[in-house]
N, C-alpha and C positions, 0 to 999 in steps of 0.2 A: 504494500500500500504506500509506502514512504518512497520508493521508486517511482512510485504512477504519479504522484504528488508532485516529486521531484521534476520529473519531464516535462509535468502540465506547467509547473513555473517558468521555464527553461522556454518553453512556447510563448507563455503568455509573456515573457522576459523580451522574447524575441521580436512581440510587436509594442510594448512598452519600454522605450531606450532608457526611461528613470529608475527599470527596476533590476535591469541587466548586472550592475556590480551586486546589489542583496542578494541577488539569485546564484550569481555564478558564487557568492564568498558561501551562500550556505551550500550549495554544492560541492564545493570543495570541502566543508568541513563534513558533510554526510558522508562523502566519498570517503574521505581518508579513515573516519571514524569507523564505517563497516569495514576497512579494510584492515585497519590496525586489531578490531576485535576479532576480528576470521581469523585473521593468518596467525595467531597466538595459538590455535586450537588443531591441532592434525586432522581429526576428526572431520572439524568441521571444513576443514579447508582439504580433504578430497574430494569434495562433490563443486568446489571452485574448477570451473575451466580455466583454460591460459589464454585465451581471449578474452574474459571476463576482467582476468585480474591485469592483463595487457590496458586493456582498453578503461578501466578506473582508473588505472594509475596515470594514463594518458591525458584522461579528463582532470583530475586533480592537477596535475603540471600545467595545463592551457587553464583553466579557470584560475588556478591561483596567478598565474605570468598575469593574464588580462584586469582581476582584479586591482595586481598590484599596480600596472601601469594607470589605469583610469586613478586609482585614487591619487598617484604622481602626478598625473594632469591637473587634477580639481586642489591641490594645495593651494592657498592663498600666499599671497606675495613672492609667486616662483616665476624666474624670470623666465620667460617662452625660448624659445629653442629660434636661436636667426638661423634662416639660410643666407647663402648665396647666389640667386636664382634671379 
């Protein structure tokens, strides 16, 4: 259920650009947090496929890269980036 949740924000993130950083930062922490509890447990972590665990660990990496940088943009009093163009 926390999955289908997860997605439906992730969608609805995708036509809402104000909610894109909350969504992706809780994503990232779902992600890494099922991932950190699974893989402690043998058990539980044989019925984990390798594209399962490929592809979480993939999303965690790009949500958290993207969170970080949007929020690097939105600092207050940060001097913008000049080109040369």
């Amino acid at each position: 259920m926390l999955q289908l949740a997860l997605g439906a924000a992730i969608v609805w993130a995708g036509l809402r650009p104000a909610l894109r950083v909350a969504v992706a930062a809780t994503a990232t922490v779902t992600k890494a947090t099922f991932l950190g509890l699974l893989l402690r447990h043998p058990a539980l972590r044989a019925d984990l496929s390798s594209f399962s665990l490929w592809f979480d660990s993939a999303c965690i990496v790009i949500f958290a890269a993207y969170v970080t940088t949007a929020l690097a943009r939105r600092q207050p009093g940060r001097r913008p980036i000049e080109t040369n163009s």
